[in-house]
C-alpha positions as CSV (number, residue, x, y, z in Angstrom):
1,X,2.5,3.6,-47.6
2,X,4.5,1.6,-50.3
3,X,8.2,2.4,-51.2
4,X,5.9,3.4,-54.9
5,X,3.8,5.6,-52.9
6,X,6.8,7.0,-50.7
7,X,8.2,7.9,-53.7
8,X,5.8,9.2,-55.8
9,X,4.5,11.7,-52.4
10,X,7.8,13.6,-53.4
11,X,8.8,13.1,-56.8
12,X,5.9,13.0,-58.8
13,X,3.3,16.2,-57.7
14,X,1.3,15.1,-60.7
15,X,0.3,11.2,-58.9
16,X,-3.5,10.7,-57.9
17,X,-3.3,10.3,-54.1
18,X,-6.3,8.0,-54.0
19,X,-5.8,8.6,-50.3
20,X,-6.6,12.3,-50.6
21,X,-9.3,12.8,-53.0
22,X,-10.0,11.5,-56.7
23,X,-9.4,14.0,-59.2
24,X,-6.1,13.0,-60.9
25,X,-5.2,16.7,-62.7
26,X,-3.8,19.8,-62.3
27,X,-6.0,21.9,-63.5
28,X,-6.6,25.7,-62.0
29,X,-9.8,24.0,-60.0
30,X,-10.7,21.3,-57.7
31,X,-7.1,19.3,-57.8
32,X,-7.3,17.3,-54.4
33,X,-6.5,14.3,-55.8
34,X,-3.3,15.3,-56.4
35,X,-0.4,17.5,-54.3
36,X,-0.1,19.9,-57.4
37,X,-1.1,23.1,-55.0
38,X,0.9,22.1,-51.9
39,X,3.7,21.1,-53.8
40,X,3.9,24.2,-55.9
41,X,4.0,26.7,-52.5
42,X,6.5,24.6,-50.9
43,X,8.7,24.3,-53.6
44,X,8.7,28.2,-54.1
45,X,8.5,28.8,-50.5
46,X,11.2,26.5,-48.8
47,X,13.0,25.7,-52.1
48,X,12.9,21.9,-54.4
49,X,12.9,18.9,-52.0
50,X,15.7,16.8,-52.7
51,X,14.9,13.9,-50.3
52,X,11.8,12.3,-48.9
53,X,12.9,13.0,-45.5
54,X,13.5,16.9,-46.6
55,X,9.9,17.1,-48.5
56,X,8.2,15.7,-45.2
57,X,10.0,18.3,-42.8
58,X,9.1,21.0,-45.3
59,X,5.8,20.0,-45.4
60,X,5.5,19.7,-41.9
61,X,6.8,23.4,-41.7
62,X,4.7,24.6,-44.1
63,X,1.4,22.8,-42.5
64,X,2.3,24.7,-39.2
65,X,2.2,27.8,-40.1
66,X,-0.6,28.0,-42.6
67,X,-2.6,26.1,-40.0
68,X,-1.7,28.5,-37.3
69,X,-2.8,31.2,-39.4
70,X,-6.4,30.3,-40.0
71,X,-7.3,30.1,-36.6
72,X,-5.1,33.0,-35.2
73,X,-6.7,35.0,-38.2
74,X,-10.1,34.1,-37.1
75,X,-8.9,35.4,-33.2
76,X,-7.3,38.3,-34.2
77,X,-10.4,39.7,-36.7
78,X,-12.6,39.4,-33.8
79,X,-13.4,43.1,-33.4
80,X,-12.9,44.3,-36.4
81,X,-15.5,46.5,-38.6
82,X,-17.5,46.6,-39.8
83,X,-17.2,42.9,-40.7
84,X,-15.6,41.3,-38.0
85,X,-14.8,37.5,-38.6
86,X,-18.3,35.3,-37.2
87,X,-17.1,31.8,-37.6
88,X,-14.6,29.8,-39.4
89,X,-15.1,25.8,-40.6
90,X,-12.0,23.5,-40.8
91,X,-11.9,21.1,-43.5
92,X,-11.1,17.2,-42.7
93,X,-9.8,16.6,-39.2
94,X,-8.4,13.4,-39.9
95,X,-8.7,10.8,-42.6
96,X,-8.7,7.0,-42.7
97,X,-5.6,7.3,-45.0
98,X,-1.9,8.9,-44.7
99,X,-2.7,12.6,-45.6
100,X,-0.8,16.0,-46.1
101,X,-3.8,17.8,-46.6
102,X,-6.2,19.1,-43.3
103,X,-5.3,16.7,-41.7
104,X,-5.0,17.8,-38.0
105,X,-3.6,14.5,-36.9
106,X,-3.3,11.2,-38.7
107,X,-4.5,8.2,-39.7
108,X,-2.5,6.2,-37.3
109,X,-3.1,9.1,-34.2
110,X,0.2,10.7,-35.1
111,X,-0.2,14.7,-34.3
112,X,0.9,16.6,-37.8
113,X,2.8,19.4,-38.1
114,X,-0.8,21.1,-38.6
115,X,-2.1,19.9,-35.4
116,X,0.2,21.8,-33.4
117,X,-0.1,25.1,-35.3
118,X,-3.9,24.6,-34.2
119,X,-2.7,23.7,-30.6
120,X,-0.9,27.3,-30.3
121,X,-3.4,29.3,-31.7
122,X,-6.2,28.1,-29.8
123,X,-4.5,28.2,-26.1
124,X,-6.4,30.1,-23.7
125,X,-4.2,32.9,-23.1
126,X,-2.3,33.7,-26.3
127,X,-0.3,36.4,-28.2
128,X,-0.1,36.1,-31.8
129,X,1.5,38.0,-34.7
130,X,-1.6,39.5,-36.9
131,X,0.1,39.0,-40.7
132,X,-1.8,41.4,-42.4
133,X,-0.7,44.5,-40.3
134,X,2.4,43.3,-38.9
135,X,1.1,43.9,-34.8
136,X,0.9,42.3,-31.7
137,X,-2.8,40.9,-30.7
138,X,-3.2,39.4,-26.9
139,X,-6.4,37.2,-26.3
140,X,-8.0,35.5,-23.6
141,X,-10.2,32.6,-24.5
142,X,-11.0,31.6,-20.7
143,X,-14.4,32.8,-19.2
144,X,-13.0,34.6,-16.5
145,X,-10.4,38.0,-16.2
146,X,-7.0,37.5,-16.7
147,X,-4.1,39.9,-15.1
148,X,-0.4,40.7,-14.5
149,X,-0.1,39.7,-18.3
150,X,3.2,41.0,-20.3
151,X,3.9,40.4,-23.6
152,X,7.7,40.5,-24.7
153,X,8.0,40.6,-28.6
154,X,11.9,39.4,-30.3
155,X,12.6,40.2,-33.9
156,X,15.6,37.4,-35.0
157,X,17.7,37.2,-37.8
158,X,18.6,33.8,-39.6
159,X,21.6,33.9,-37.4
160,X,20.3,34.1,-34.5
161,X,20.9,37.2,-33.4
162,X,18.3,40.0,-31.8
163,X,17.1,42.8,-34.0
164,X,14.2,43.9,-31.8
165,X,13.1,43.7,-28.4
166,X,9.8,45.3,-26.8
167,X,7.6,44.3,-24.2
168,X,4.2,45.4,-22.9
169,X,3.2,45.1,-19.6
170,X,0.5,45.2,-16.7
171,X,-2.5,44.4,-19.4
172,X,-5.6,42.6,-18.1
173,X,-8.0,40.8,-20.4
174,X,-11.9,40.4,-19.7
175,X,-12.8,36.8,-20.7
176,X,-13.2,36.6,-24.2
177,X,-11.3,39.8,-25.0
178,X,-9.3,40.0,-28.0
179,X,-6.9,43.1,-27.9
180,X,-5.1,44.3,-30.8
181,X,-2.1,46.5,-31.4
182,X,-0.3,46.1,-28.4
183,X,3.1,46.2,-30.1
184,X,4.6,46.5,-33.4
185,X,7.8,44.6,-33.7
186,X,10.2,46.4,-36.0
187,X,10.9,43.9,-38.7
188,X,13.8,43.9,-41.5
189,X,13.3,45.8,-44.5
190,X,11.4,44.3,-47.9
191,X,15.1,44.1,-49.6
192,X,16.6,42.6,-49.6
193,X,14.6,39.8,-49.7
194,X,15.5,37.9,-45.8
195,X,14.0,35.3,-43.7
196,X,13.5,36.9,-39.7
197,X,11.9,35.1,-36.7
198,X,9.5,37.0,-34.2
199,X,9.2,35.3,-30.9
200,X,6.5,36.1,-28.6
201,X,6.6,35.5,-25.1
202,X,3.5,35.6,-22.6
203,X,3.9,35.8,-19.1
204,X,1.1,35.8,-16.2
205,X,2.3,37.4,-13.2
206,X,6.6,37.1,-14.4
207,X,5.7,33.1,-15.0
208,X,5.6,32.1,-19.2
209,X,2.4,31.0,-20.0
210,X,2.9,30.9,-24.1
211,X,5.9,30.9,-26.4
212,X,5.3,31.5,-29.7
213,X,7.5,31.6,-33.0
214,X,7.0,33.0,-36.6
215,X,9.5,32.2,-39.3
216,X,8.5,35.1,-42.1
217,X,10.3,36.6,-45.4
218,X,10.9,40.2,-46.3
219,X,8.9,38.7,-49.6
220,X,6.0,37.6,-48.6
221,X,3.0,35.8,-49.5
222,X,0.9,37.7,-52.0
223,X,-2.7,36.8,-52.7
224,X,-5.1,37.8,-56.0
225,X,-8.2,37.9,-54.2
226,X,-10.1,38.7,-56.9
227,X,-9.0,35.7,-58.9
228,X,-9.3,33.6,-55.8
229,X,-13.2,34.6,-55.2
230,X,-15.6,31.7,-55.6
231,X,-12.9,29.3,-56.1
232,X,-11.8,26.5,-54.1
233,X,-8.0,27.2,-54.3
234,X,-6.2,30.7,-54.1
235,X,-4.9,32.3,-57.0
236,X,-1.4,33.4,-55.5
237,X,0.7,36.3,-57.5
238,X,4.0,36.0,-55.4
239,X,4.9,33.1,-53.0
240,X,7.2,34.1,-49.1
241,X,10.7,33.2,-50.3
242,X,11.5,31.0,-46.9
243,X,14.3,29.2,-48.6
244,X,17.1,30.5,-47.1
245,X,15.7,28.6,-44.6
246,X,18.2,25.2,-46.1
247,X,21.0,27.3,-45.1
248,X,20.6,27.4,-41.4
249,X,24.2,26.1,-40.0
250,X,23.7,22.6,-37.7
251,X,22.6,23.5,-34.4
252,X,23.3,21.9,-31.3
253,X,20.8,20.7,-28.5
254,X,20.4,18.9,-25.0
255,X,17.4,17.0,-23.5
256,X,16.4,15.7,-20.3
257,X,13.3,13.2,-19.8
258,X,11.8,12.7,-16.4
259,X,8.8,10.2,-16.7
260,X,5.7,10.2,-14.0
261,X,2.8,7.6,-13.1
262,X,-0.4,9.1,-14.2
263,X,-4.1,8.5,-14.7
264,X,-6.7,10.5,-16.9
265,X,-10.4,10.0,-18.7
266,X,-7.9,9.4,-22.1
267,X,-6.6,5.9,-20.8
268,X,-3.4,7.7,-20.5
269,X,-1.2,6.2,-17.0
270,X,2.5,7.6,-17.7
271,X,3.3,11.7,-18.0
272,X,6.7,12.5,-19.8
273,X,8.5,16.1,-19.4
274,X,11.3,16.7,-22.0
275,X,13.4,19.7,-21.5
276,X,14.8,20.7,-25.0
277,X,18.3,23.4,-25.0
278,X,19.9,25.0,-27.7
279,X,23.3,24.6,-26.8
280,X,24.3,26.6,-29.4
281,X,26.0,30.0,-29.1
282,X,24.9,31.2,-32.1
283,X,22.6,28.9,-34.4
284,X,18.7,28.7,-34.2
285,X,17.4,25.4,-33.8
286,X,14.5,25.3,-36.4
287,X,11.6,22.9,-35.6
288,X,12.2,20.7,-32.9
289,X,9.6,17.6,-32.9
290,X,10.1,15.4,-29.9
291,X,8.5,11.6,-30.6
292,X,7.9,9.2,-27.5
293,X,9.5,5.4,-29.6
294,X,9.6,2.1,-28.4
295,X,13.2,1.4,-27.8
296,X,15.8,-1.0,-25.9
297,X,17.0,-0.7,-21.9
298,X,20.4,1.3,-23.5
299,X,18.5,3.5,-25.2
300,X,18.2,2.6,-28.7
301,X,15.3,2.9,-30.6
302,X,13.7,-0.6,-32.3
303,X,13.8,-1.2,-35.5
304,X,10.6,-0.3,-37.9
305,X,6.9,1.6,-36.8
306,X,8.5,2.3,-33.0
307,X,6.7,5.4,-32.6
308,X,3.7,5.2,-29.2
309,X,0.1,5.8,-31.2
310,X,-0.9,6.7,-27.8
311,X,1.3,10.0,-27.0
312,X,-0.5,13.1,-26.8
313,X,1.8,15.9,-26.9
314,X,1.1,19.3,-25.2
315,X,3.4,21.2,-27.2
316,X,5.8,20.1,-30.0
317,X,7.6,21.7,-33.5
318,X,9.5,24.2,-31.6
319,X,12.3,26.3,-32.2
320,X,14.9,27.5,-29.6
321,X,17.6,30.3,-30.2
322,X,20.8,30.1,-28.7
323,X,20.8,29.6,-25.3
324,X,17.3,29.1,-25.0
325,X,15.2,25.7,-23.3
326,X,11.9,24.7,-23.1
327,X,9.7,21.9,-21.5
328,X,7.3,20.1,-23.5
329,X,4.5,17.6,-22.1
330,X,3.4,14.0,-23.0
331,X,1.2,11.6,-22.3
332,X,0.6,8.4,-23.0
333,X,0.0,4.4,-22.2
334,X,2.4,1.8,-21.2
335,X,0.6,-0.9,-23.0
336,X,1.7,0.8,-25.8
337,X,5.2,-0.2,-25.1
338,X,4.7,-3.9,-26.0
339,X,7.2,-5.0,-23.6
340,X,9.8,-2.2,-25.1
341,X,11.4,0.4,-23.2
342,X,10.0,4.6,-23.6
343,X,12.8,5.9,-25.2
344,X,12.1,9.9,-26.3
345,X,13.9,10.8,-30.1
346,X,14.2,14.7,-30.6
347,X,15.5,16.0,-34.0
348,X,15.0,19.4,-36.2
349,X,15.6,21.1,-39.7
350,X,19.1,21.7,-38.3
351,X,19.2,19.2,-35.9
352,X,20.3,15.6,-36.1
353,X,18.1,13.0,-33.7
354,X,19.2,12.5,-31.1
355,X,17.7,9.2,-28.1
356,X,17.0,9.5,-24.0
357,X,15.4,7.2,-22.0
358,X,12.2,8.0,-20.8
């Protein structure tokens, strides 16, 4: 993209983004040719950009979780009558252009915040947090019976500290069993108004097999559905207020990199594990992305487009409380390297980047 179209993407919601769709106005209707719609939830929702790099992590954020969302909605209304959800369609994997629409990864291979929030929703054993009721759902998408499952549920506050704790345990799941209701997290109160985290943790037989985390507000998301019938955009009557959100306090993280010889079907010959602390005592670390970039023996990245097109991340935008670590998975292709040397950048909302060597 240009510096015009770099600044245009966040400063200008009203600019026809040939690369999206051409329909250059913002009317109450089709608008895909413009970010009008996106642009007006994450304003409201995670507060007025004020930088290109601060529009792209909101938007990031916000493709997460309203990713996430379709899919896990889909899961969780499996069973339910008398109309139980039959099917869902997902709009535009990818595009041949730089996109912040759909787009599950993008034109260059990059994986989008969005492609992630699809990664967690779809894992074969899962636990998600159902929005509309507030409960804990457990599902098993493998075609076999799964047991010795526990489900531990953590209510947060923007500081970090516990407000909730409960846990389930000794549940099996038939394959293809969705169950709902297994816990109900007590969450803050509507006012005042309060962003909270909910962390759910899956375990198979006391080993973590999914970590999931939810970044919600006591005002939530509020949807005319009556307005929003028949049309191809919702009609929303109150936007989540997330934007307390910019206030998180600078957090504080760790990483180790430990790089393997491997060989798959995707072409794929090296295996990196990155080991991600919050070193914090105190501070959440909001949105940890963890990039595999062509860099120098000492551990600098190069200058310019240094990020591998060939990584293929098992996990990534994560956030740690204090205290807490987790391992995230990457493959990807030494060709890709050009000569360079794998250097792994991790950075966050609250974080500031930080190199390793691969």
């Amino acid at each position: 993209m240009s510096a015009s179209d770099e600044s245009n993407l966040w400063q200008n919601s009203t600019f026809n983004q040939y690369h999206l769709n051409y329909e250059p106005t913002c009317g109450t209707n089709y608008t895909f040719g413009t970010m009008c719609k996106f642009d007006a939830a994450l304003g409201a929702r995670y507060g007025t950009p004020t930088s290109l790099s601060q529009y792209v992590e909101e938007a990031q954020a916000q493709d997460y979780e309203n990713t996430r969302a379709q899919f896990e909605a889909f899961i969780d209304h499996a069973n339910s009558t008398p109309l139980p959800s039959t099917g869902t369609i997902y709009w535009q994997m990818n595009k041949g252009w730089p996109s912040l629409l759909w787009n599950l990864y993008n034109s260059d291979g990059d994986q989008a915040g969005s492609y992630f929030g699809t990664q967690e929703a779809n894992r074969t054993l899962h636990a998600l947090y159902a929005l509309d009721n507030g409960t804990i759902t457990l599902d098993n998408l493998s075609n076999t019976a799964q047991s010795g499952l526990s489900v531990e549920s953590k209510v947060y506050s923007l500081a970090g500290s516990v407000l909730d704790d409960q846990t389930a345990s000794n549940v099996t799941l038939a394959s293809q069993q969705v169950l709902n209701k297994v816990l109900t997290p007590k969450v803050p109160a509507s006012t005042p108004v309060q962003v909270y985290f909910v962390e759910l943790l899956l375990k198979q037989n006391g080993t973590l097999i999914d970590r999931n985390v939810y970044w919600l507000s006591t005002q939530q998301d509020v949807v005319n559905w009556k307005k929003s019938l028949g049309k191809p955009v919702g009609a929303i009557t109150t936007y989540a207020n997330l934007q307390s959100l910019q206030t998180l306090p600078q957090s504080s993280i760790s990483a180790t990199a430990t790089t393997a010889t491997q060989s798959g079907p995707d072409g794929a010959d090296r295996a990196t594990t990155v080991t991600i602390t919050n070193t914090s005592s105190s501070t959440v670390a909001f949105l940890l992305r963890a990039d595999v970039r062509r860099g120098t023996a000492g551990g600098q990245e190069l200058a310019g487009d240094n990020e591998l097109q060939s990584s293929i991340w098992q996990d990534n935008d994560i956030t740690l409380f204090p205290g807490e670590s987790q391992t995230l998975t990457v493959t990807w292709n030494s060709a890709d390297l050009q000569g360079a040397t794998a250097v792994v950048s991790v950075s966050g909302w609250n974080v500031p980047k930080i190199d390793l060597l691969a």
